[in-house]
C-alpha positions in Angstrom: 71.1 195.2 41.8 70.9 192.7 44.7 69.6 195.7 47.5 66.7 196.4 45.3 65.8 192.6 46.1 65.3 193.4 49.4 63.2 196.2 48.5 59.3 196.2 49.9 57.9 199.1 47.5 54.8 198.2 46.1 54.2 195.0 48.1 51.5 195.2 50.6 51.0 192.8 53.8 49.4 191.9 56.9 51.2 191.5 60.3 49.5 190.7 63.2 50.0 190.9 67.1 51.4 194.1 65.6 50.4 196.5 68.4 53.5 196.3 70.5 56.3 194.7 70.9 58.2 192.3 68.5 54.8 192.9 66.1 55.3 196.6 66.4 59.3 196.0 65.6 58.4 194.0 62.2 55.8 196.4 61.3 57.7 199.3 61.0 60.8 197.5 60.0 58.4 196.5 56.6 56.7 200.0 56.4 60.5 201.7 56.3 61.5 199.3 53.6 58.6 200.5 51.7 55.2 198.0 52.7 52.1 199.1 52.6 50.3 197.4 56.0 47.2 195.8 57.7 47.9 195.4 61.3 46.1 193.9 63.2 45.6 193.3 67.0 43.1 192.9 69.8 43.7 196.3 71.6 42.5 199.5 69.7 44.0 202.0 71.6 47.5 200.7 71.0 47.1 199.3 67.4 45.9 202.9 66.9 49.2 204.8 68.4 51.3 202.1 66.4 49.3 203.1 63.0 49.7 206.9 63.9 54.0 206.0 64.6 54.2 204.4 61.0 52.3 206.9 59.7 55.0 209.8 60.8 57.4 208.2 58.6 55.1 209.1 55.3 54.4 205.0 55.2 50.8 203.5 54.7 49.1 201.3 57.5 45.6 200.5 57.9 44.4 199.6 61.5 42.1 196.7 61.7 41.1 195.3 65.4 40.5 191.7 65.4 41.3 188.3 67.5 42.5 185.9 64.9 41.8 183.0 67.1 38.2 184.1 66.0 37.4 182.7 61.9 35.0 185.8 61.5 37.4 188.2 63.0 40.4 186.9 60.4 37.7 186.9 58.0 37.0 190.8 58.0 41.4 191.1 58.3 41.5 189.7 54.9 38.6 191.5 53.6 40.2 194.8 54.3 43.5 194.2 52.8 42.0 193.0 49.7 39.5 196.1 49.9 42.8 198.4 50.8 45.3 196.7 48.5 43.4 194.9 45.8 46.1 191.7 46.8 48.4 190.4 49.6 51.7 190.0 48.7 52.7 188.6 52.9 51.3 187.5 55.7 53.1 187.7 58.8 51.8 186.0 61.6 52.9 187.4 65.0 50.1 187.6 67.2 51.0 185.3 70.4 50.3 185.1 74.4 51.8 183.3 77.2 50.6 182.1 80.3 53.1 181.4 83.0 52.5 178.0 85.4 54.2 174.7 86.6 53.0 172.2 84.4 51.6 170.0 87.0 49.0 173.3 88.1 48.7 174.3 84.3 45.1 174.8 83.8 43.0 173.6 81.0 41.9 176.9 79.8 45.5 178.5 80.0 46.1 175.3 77.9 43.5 176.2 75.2 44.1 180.0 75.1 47.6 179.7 74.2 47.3 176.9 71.5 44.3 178.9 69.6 46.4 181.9 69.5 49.5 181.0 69.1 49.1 177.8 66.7 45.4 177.5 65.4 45.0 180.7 64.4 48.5 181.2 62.4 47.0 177.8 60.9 43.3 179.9 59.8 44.9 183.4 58.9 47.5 181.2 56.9 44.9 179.2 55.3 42.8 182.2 54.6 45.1 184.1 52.9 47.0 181.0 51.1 43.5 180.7 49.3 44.2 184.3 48.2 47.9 183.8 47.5 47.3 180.8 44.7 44.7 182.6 43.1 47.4 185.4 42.8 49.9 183.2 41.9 52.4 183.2 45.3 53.1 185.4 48.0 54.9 184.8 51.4 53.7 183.8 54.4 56.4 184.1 57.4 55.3 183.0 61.0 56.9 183.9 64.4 57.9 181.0 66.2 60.8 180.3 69.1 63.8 179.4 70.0 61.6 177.2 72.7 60.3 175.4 69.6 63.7 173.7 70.4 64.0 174.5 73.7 61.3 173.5 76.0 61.7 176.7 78.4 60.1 176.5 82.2 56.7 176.7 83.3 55.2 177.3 79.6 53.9 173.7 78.5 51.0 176.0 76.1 53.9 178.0 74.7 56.6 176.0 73.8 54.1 173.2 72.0 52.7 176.0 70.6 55.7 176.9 69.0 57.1 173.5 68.5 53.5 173.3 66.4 54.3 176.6 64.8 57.7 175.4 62.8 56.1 171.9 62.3 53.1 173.9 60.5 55.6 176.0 58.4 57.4 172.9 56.7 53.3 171.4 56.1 52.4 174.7 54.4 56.1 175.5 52.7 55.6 171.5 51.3 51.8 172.0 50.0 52.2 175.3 48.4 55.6 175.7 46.6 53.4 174.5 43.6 51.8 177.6 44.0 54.6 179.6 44.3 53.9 180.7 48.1 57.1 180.8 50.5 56.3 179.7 54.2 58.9 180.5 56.3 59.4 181.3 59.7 61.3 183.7 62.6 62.3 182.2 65.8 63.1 184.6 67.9 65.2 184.5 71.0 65.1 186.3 74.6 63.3 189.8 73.5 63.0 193.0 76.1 58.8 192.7 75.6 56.1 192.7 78.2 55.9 189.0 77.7 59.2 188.4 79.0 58.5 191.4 81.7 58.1 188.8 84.3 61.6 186.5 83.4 63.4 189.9 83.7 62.4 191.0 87.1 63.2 187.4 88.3 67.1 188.0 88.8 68.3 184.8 89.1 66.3 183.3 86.1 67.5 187.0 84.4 71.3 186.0 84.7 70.7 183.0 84.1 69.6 183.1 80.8 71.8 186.6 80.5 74.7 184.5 80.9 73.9 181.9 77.9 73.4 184.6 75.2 76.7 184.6 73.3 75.9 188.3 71.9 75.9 189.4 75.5 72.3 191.2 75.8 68.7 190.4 75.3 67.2 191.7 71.9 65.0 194.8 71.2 62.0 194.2 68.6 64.4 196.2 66.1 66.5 193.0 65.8 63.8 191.4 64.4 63.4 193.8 61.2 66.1 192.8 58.9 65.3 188.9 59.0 61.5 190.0 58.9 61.9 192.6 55.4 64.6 189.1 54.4 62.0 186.6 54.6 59.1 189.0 52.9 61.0 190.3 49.9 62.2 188.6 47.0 65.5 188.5 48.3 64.4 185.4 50.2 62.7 183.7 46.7 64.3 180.3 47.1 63.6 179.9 50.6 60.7 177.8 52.0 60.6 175.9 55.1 63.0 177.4 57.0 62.8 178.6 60.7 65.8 181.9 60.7 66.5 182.3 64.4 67.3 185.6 65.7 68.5 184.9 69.1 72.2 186.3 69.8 74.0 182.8 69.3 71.6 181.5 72.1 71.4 177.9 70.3 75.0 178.1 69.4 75.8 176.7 72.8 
């Protein structure tokens, strides 16, 4: 039957940035379709009251605090998950930060932050794994990237060639590894209701502005994210690779 395609019981995963947010949307989206989970995130507290959330609905997550833009850090991820699971049947890279600046005041260092989070270290957790995966014999890897991979947004030069660098490095990974039997894929969310875009909502004018573009007629909540998220990770999705989906209420219909 095709819904049992989309079926997630007996596949485990990793999800990072998974604390809050459009991480902690896909997360439990995963976990109610029947994943067993490693999240992951920098801030214990939180990634712990996200574990504890999943948990309530009878699902199993394992906690692991780490900064992926750190090689030893992704290292011990991985290590749990295969101590945990004995395999990893996803990866789903989330974990991302933005700095807000003009470009001509951007700083270096806001510069480097954002492109080791948000692009070298979806490249190392990817690679990392991927080892795992063709030693296995496939799995999926989806990453999150944006609709400002198309876009170029305002006063985010880190983010959106971050993101840009993000679908660029999904079609590299989908091309090397389909011999292997590993889907790379990727989400490209829209305008979210997240502390990242806290700052772009209390602006009013920038708020209508891109209010008034989205076709749907509201910003998204992290939910919206889940069925494109349990898509891409299932076997529902088996013939794609290489793709960005994006989930962004018609915004680059216009």
């Amino acid at each position: 039957m095709i819904l049992d395609k989309f079926s997630l019981k007996g596949k485990s995963g990793i999800v990072t940035g998974a604390s809050r947010g459009l991480g902690r949307g896909i997360a439990t989206s995963l976990a109610q379709a029947g994943a067993d989970l490693v999240i992951v995130s920098r801030t214990k507290s939180v990634l712990e009251k996200t574990a504890k959330e999943i948990r309530e609905f009878g699902y199993r997550v394992i906690p692991v605090v780490a900064d992926v833009s750190k090689k030893e850090d992704v290292q011990t991820m991985v290590d749990r998950a295969m101590e945990e699971f004995g395999e990893i049947g996803f990866l789903f890279n989330n974990a991302g930060i933005v700095r807000r600046c003009p470009s001509e005041n951007y700083s270096e260092e806001d510069w480097d932050d954002v492109i080791n989070v948000n692009l070298k270290a979806v490249f190392i957790c990817s690679q990392m794994v991927g080892r795992i995966m063709i030693k296995q014999g496939g799995g999926k890897i989806i990453n999150t990237s944006s609709l400002i991979a198309v876009g170029g947004g305002k006063t985010i030069p880190a983010y959106a060639a971050s993101k840009g660098g993000v679908a660029q490095l999904t079609k590299a990974l989908a091309n090397d590894w389909a011999k292997y039997n590993i889907k790379v894929n990727a989400i490209g969310p829209g305008y979210f209701i997240t502390d990242q875009t806290e700052p772009l909502r209390k602006d009013k004018n920038r708020y209508k502005e891109l209010s008034d573009r989205i076709p749907l007629g509201r910003w998204g909540n992290p939910e919206d994210l889940g069925g494109a998220a349990v898509f891409l990770a299932s076997e529902a999705s088996d013939y794609i690779t290489g793709q960005t989906i994006f989930v962004d209420g018609g915004w680059l219909s216009l």
